[in-house]
N, C-alpha and C positions, 0 to 999 in steps of 0.2 A: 309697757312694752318698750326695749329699748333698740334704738337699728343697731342696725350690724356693724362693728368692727370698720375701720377701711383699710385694716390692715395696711397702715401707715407706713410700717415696720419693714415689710416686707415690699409693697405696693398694692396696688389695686386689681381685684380679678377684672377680666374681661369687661362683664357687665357692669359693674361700678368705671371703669374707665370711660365706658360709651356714653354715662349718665353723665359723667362727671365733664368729658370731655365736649358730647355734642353728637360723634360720629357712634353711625353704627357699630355692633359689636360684627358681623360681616364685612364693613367699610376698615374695620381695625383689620382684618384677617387679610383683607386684600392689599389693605394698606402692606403691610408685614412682607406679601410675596413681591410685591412692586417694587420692592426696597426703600420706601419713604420713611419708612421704621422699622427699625432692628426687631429681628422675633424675640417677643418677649421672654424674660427666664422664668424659667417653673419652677413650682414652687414644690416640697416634697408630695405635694396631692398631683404633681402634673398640669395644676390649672396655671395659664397664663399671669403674668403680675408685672403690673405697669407704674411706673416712678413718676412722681408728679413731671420732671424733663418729659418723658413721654406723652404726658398729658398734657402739656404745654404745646409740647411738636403737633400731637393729634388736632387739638385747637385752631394750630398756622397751617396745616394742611386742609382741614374744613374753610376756613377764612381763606384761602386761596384758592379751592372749589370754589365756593360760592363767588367769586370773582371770574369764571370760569376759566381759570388758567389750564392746563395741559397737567400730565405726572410728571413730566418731565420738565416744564417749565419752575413746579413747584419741585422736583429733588433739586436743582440746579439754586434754586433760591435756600434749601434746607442749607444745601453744600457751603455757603455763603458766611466767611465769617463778620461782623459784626464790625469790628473793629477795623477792619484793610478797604483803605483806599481803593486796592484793582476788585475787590470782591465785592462795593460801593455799587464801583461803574459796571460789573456783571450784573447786578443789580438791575440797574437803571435800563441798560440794555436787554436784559428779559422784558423787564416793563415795558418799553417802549415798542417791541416785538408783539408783545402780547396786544397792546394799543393799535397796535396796526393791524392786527388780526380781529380786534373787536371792531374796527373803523369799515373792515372789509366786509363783516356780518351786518352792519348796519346796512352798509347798503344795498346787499344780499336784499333784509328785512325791507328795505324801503322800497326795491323796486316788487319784491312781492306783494307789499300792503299796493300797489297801484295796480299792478295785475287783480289783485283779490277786488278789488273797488271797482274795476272795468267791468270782471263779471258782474259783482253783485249791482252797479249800476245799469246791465244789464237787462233785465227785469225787473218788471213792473208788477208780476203778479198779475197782470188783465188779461193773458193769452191764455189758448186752450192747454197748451204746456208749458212747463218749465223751462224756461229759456237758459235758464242756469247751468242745468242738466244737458240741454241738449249744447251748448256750447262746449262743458267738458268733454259729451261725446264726440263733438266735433274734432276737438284738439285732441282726443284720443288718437282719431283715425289719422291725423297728420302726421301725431309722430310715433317713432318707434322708436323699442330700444335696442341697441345691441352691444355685445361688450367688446369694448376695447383692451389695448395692449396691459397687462396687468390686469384683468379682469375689471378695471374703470367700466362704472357703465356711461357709457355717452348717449345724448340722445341725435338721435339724424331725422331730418326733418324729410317726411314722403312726400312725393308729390302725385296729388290724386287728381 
């Protein structure tokens, strides 16, 4: 039995691209409307057909997901040519934006893990109840939500 074609020639349907690429074949569709890649041309069957460049782009858009960058962080790096010096420091300067938005989630992350570690320090397991529980419902009843300007939900703190 021999595989199929990859239609080299032409390029790669959909699904050989997603295998080929990494990203889903959904992740390629979405990709397409978000503009990080041009919609692909069709082939006289109608099915999509992607060019190893495409498969390349798809690659650096996964590789830049998984970094968690933004779509926009990663078109502006797409836009980016290789060669230019100001396109370099555009470069540099997404990165370092980006850097500062992962620096900002750390600590997001870190003052959560010491609230999560207060409760679960919390308990000991030897009471008739969950002290766990009843502390969430505690801080239930303290705060509330409501929505701010632009439909932001904030939270305000009650006083009971």
């Amino acid at each position: 039995m021999s595989k199929p074609m990859p239609f080299s020639d032409q390029g790669y349907r959909i699904g050989q691209a997603a295998e080929k690429s990494g990203v889903s074949a959904a992740n390629i569709r979405y990709y397409e409307t978000q503009g990080l890649l041009a919609p692909a041309e069709r082939g006289d069957n109608s099915y999509r057909r992607y060019s190893e460049a495409e498969l390349h782009q798809l690659r650096f858009i996964r590789m830049c997901r998984a970094m968690d960058m933004s779509l926009d962080e990663v078109r502006t790096l797409l836009a980016l040519d290789l060669s230019s010096k100001s396109d370099c420091d555009a470069a540099c300067d997404t990165l370092d934006e980006h850097l500062s938005h992962v620096r900002e989630r750390l600590a997001e992350l870190e003052a959560l893990e010491a609230k999560l570690e207060a409760l679960r320090n919390g308990c000991d397991g030897t009471g008739p109840s969950c002290r766990i529980i009843e502390a969430l419902h505690r801080r239930a009843d303290i705060e509330t939500v409501s929505e701010g300007r632009a439909g932001a939900v904030t939270r305000v703190a009650r006083h009971v």
